[in-house]
N, C-alpha and C positions, 0 to 999 in steps of 0.2 A: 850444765843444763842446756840442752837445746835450745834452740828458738824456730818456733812455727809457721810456717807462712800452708794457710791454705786458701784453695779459689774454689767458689762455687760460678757456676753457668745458668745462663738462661735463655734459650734458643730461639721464643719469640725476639722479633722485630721490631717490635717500638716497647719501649720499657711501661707506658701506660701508671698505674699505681702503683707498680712494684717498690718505688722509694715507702712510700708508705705503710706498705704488707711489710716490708721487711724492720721500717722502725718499728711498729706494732711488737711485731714478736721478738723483736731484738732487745727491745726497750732502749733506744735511740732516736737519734734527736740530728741527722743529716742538715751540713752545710753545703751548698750547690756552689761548685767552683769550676772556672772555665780556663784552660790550658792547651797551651802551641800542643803541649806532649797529648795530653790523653782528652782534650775535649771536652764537651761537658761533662763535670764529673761530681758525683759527692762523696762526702768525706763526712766519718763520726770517729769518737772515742768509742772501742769496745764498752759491751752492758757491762755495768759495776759489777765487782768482782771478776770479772773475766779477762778487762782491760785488752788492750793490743788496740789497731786499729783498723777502720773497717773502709775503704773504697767500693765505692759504685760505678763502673764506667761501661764504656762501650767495646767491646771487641773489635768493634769496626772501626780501623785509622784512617787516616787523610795524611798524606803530608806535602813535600815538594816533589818525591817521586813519583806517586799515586797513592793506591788504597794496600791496606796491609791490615793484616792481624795481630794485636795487640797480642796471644797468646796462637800462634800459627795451626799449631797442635789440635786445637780446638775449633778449628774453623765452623763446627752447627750451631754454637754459640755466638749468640748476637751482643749479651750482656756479661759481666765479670764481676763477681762479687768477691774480691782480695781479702782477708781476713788475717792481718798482719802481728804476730808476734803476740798474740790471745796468751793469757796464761792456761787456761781453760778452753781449748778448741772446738775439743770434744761436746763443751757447755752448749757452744756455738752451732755447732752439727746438729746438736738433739734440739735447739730450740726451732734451726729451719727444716728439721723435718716437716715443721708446721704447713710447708709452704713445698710442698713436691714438684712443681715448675721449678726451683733451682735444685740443680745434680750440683754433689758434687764432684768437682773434679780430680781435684789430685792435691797431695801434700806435701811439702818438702821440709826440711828438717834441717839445720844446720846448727853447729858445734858452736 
């Protein structure tokens, strides 16, 4: 069986309510945790039955070299919604369509 990892985007500049719109439709319940790596960031368990886990952070890094992009790829994306290992991804996709400010992005799949 696979394992999923997908990312959605969101290209505004300051995140504003988005934690909030996204637990709403998510039915999640985000922890705000601060890190050298990614910043401020929050973190939930995927919505019941769908399980995996869900990251909030910023595309935009800091580090000791300077500024970078958490996902390069994506640079009009300011924010990075990770949706890690969902049994149900798909679940995941149809509940943010709720929420068409996040694209998303891309999926990868491994063995």
């Amino acid at each position: 069986m696979s394992v999923v990892y997908d990312v959605y985007g969101l290209a505004e500049a300051i995140l504003g309510d988005e934690p909030g719109r996204l637990a709403d439709v998510l039915g999640i319940t985000w922890e705000e945790h601060d890190s050298d790596y990614r910043g401020r960031y929050f973190h939930a368990s995927g919505p019941p039955a769908v399980g995996g886990e869900l990251i909030l952070q910023s595309n935009d890094l800091r580090d000791e070299t300077g500024d970078y992009f958490q996902l390069p790829g994506f640079p009009d994306y300011r924010h990075l919604l990770l949706v890690n290992e969902s049994a149900h991804p798909d679940e995941v996709r149809e509940r943010l369509s709720a929420l068409p400010q996040w694209r998303f992005l891309r999926r990868r799949e491994l063995d």
